[in-house]
matplotlib code that plots the C-alpha trace (Angstrom):
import matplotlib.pyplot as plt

x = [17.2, 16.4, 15.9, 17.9, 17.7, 19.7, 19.8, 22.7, 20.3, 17.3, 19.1, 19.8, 16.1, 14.6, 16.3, 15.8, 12.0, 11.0, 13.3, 14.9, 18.2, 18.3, 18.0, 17.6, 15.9, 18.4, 17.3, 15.6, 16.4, 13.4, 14.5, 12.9, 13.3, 11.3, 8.9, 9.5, 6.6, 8.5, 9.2, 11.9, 12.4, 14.9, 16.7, 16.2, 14.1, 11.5, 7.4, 7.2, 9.2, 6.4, 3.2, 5.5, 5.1, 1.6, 0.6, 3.0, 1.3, -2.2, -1.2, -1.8, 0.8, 4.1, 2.0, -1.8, -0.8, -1.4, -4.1, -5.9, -5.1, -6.2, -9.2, -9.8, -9.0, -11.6, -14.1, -13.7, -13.4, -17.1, -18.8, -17.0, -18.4, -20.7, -19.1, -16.0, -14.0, -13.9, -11.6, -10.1, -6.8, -4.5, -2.3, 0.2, 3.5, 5.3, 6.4, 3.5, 0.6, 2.8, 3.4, -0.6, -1.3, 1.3, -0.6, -3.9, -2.6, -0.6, -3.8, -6.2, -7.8, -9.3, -9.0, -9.6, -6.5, -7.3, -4.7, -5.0, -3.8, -2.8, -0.2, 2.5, 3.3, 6.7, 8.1, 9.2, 5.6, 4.2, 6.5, 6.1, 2.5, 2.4, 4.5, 2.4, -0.6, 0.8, 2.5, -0.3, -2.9, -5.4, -7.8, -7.0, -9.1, -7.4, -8.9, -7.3, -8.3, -9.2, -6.0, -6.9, -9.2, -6.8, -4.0, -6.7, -7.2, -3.1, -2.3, -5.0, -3.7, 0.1, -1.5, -3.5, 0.3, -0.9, 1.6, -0.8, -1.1, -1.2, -4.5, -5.8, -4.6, -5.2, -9.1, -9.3, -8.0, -10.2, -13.4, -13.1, -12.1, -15.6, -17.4, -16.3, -16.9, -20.4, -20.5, -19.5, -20.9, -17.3, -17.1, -13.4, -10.5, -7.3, -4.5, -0.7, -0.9, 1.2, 2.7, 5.8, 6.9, 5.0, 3.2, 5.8, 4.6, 4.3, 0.3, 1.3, 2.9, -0.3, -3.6, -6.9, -7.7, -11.4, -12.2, -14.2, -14.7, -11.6, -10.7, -13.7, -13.3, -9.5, -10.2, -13.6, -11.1, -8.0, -8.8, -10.0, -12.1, -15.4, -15.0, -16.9, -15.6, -12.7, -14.0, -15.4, -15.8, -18.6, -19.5, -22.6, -21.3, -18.9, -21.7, -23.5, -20.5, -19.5, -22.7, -24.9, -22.7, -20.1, -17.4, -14.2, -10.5, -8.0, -4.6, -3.2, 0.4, -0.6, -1.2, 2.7, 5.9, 6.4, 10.0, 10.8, 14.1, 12.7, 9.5, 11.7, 13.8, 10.6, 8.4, 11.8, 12.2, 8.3, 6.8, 9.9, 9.6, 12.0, 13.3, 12.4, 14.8, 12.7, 9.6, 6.4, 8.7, 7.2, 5.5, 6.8, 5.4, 5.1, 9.2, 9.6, 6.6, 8.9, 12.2, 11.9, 8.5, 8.4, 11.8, 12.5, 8.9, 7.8, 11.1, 10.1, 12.1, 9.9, 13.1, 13.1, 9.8, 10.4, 13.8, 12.8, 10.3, 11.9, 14.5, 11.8, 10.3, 14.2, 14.7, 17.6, 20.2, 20.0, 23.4, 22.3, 19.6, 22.5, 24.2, 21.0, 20.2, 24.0, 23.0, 21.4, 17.3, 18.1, 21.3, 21.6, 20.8, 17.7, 16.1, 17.1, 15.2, 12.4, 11.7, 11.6, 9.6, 6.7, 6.7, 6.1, 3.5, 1.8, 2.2, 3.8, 6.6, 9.8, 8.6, 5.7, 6.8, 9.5, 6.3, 4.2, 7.4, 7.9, 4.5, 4.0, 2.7, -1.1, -2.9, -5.5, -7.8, -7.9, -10.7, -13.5, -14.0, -15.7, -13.8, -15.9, -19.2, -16.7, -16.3, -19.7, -20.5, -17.6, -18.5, -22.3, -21.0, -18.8, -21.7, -24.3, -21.9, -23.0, -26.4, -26.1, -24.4, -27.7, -29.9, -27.9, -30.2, -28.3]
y = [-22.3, -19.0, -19.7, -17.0, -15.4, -15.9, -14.1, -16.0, -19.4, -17.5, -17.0, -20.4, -21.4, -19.0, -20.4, -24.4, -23.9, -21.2, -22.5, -19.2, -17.5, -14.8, -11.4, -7.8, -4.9, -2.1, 0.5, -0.5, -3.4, -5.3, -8.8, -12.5, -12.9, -10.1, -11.7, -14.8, -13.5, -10.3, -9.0, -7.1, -5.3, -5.8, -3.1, -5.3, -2.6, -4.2, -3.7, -2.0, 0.9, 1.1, 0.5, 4.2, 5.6, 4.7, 5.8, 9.2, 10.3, 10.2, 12.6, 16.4, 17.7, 20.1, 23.4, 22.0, 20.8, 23.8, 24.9, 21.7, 21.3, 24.7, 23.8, 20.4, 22.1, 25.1, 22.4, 20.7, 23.8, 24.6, 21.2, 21.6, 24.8, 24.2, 20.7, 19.9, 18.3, 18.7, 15.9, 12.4, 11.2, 7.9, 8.4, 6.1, 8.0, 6.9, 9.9, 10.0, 9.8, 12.4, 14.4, 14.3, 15.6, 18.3, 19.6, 19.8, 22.8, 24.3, 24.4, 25.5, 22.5, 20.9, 17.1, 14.4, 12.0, 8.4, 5.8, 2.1, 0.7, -2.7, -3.6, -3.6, 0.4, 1.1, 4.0, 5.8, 5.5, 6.8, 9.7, 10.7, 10.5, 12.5, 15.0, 15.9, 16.0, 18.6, 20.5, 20.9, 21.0, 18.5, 16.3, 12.2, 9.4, 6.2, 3.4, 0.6, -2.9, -5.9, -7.3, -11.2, -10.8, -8.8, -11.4, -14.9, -12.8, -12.5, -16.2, -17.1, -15.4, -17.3, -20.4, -19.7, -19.4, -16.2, -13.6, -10.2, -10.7, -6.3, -6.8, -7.3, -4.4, -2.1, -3.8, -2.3, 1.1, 1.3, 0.7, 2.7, 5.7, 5.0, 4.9, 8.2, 9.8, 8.8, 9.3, 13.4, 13.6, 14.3, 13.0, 13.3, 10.8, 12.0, 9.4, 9.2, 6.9, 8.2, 7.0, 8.3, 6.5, 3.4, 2.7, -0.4, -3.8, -6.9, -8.2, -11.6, -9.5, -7.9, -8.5, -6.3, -4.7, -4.0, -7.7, -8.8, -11.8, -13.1, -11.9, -13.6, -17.3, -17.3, -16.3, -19.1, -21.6, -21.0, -18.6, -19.6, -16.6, -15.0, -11.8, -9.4, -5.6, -5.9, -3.4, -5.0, -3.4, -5.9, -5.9, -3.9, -1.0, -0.7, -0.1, 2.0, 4.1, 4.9, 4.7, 6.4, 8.6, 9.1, 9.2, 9.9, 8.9, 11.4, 10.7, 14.2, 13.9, 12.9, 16.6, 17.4, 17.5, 14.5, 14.3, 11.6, 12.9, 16.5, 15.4, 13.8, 17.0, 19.1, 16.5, 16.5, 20.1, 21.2, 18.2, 17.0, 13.6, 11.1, 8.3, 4.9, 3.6, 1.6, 1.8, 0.9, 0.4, 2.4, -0.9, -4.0, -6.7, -4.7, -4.5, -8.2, -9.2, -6.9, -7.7, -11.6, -13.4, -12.0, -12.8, -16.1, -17.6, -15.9, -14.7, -11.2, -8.1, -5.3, -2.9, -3.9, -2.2, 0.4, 1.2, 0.5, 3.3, 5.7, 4.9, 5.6, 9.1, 10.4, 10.5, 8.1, 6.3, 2.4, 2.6, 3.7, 1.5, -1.1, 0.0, -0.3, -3.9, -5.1, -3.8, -6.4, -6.4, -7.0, -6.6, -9.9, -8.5, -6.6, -10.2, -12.3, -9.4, -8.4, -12.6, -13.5, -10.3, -11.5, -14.9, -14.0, -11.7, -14.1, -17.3, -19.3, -21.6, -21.3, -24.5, -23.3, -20.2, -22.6, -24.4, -21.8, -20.2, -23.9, -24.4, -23.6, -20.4, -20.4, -17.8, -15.5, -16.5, -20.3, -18.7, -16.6, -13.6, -10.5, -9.2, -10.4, -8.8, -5.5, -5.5, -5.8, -2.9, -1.1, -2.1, -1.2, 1.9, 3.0, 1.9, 4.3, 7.2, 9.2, 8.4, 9.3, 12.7, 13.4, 12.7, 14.7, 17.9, 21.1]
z = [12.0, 10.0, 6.5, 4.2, 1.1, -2.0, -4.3, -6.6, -5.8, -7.1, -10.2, -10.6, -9.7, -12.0, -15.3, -14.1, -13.1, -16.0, -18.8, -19.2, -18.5, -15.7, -17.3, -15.8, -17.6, -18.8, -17.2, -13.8, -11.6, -12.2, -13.0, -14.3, -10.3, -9.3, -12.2, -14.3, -16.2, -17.5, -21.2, -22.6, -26.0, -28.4, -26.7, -22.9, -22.2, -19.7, -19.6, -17.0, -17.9, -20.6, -18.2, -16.3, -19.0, -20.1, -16.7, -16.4, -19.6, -17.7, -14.9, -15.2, -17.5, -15.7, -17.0, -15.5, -12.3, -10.4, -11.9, -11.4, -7.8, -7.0, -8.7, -7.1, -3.3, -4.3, -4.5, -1.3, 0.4, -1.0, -0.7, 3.1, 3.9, 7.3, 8.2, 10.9, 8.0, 4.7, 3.3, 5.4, 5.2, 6.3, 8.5, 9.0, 9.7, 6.6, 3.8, 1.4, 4.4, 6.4, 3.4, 2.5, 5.8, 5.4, 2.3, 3.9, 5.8, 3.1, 0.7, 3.9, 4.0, 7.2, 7.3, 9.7, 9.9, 10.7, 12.3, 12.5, 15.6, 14.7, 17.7, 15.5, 15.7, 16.3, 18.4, 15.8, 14.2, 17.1, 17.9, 14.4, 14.3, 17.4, 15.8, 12.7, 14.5, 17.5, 14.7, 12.0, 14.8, 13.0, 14.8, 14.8, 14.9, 16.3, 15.2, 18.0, 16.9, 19.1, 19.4, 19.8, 16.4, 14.2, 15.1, 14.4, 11.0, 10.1, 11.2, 8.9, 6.0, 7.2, 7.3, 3.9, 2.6, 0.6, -0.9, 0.4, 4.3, 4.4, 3.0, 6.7, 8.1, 4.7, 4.3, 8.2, 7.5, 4.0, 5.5, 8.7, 6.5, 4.3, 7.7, 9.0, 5.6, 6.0, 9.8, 9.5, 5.7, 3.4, 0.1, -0.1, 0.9, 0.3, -0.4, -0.4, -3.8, -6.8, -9.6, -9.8, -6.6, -6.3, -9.6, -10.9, -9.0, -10.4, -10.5, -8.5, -5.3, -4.1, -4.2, -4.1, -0.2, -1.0, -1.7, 1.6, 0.6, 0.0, 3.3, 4.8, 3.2, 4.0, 7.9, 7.7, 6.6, 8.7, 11.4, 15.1, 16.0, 14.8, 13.6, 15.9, 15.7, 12.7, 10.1, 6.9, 3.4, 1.9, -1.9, -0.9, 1.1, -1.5, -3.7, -1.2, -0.5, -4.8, -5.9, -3.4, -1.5, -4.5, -2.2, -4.1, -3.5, -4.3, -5.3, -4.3, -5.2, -8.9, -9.3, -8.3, -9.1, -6.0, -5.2, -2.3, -1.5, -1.4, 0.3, 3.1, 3.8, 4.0, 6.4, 8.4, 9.1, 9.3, 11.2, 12.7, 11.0, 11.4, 9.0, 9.0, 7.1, 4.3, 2.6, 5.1, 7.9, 10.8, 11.1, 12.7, 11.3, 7.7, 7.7, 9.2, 6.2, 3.5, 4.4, 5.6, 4.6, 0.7, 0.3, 1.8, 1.2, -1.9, -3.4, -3.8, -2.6, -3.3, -3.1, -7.2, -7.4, -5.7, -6.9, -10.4, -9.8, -8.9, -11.7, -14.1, -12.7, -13.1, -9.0, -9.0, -11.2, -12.0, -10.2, -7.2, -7.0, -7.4, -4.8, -2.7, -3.6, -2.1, 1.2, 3.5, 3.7, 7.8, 9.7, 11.5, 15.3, 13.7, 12.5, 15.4, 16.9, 15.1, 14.4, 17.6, 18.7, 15.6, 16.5, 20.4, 20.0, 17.5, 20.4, 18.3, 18.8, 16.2, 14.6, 14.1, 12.1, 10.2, 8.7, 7.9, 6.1, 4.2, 2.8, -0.8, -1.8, -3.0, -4.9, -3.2, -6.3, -4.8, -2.1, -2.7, -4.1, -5.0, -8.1, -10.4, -9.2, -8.9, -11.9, -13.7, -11.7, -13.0, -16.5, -16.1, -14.9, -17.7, -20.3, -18.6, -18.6, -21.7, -20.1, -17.0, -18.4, -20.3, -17.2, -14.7, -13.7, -14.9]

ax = plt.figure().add_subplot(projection="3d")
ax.plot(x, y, z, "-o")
ax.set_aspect("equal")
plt.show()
């Protein structure tokens, strides 16, 4: 029997188990659903438009945006000069990655796009993918993951009843980007991250990809399989990789006036891109994850995020967002679908799946980690700044 989500019940929930009433900010549609933790103003004025705002005022100002990005692609274009490629980029199909990849040619710029192959690709993903690289003519490297291994590592994180099951597939694309930049020498990963898109998200809905060891003590304790070829970002290479190599991640679109709608009208007519419909969707399992596990296990509908978002860079109205939150997360042939479709592929039974989606949610900080020595390093880095300014060799 599939389990559904309420939201009206969730309202209910929220003011019997939290001891408050339900409340949504006034201007976005993040809620004490979307997070029981959340703080308004005495205007109802949520935190999170302010943590925007605190982050909107770090980005390159309307009149230094260009300048800066000429600036920043001038100087990958010179520490480029003799190699094959001069920046990397994801590639996943979805609008910021396709968008990214789209930019690289308008500035001149010659990357090399990397794909994960995770089995869950749909065939729009594909055809899309397909499409950006014939039109843009850039090369792609597929990275196609032992099948078997990648799905022992997912059912572990299911059956370690963690909220941050992407983590498996982003840890794999993360690293095997920070091996190719090592492999062909280019300091310079381009990335489709922004804030004025995807900046609002609650602490408790995601948690950090980099953390290998996390990743590790969840898969020794509920997986079946030694890892053998899934790509691993330990605590070391990370240090090797900043440190050593001082490979930098570029959030590209942070130097632009990003507009989605806009973006999604130019990807369509110059790389004959296609819709997918939601955010992250030109994966399988990533829509079944954001439109059924989040919200019926973890109560989470990251439409609020997202929406909320884009409420607070000016793209939409709170009343459109509205209007998007009454529409279904899955039409009711597209879940009996897609479930049955997950649950196959992963060989499991439907009771199976029906316990895994019953037990209670547990932090990812209940296992190992990594943070912490993360950030020492991070500290001891920002206390040898002004030193390491002095000793650098003019």
């Amino acid at each position: 029997m599939m389990q559904r989500y309420d939201e009206e019940k969730l309202k209910r929930d929220t003011a019997i188990n939290f001891g408050k009433p339900y409340q949504q900010c006034a201007l976005s549609v993040m809620d004490t659903i979307a997070d029981p933790d959340i703080s308004f103003d005495e205007n109802g004025i949520c935190n999170y438009y302010y943590d925007y705002k605190e982050a909107a005022a770090k980005l390159p100002k309307p009149g230094q945006r260009e300048e800066e990005l000429d600036r920043l692609v001038k100087k990958i274009k010179e520490d480029g000069k003799g190699k094959k490629y001069n920046c990397i980029i994801g590639l996943s199909g979805g609008v910021d990655s396709s968008y990214v990849a789209y930019l690289t040619r308008k500035y001149d710029l010659n990357p090399l796009a990397v794909h994960l192959d995770n089995g869950w690709n749909s065939e729009l993903a594909v055809s899309n993918i397909e499409n950006i690289i014939k039109k843009l003519n850039i090369d792609l490297y597929t990275l196609v993951v032992d099948w078997d291994e990648f799905k022992d590592i997912q059912l572990a994180y299911l059956r370690a009843s963690v909220v941050d099951i992407e983590v498996v597939s982003d840890h794999a694309i993360f690293s095997t980007m920070y091996k190719l930049s090592r492999q062909y020498n280019i300091p310079y990963i381009l990335s489709g991250t922004n804030v004025v898109t995807e900046h609002t998200m609650p602490r408790s809905w995601l948690y950090s990809k980099m953390d290998f060891r996390n990743l590790k003590d969840i898969h020794n304790r509920f997986g079946k399989r030694k890892i053998k070829t899934f790509p691993t970002l330990p605590f070391w290479k990370f240090i090797y990789f900043n440190a050593v190599l001082r490979l930098q991640l570029i959030s590209v679109l942070n130097y632009m006036d990003y507009n989605k709608k806009e973006v999604k009208k130019i990807i369509a007519s110059e790389l004959n891109w296609r819709d997918y419909g939601g955010k992250h969707y030109e994966s399988i399992f990533t829509k079944f994850y954001q439109a059924y596990i989040l919200p019926v296990k973890f109560s989470i509908d990251k439409r609020k995020s997202h929406l909320s978002n884009l409420i607070f860079s000016g793209q939409i109205t709170k009343e459109e967002a509205m209007q998007e939150l009454q529409l279904p997360l899955y039409k009711e042939d597209e879940l009996a679908e897609d479930m049955s479709y997950v649950i196959k592929k992963f060989q499991l039974t439907q009771q199976q799946f029906d316990e895994m989606m019953k037990m209670p949610p547990q932090p990812h900080q209940v296992f190992k980690s990594d943070l912490g020595w993360k950030q020492q390093y991070l500290t001891l880095l920002e206390r040898t700044a002004p030193i390491r300014r002095i000793l650098k060799p003019k």
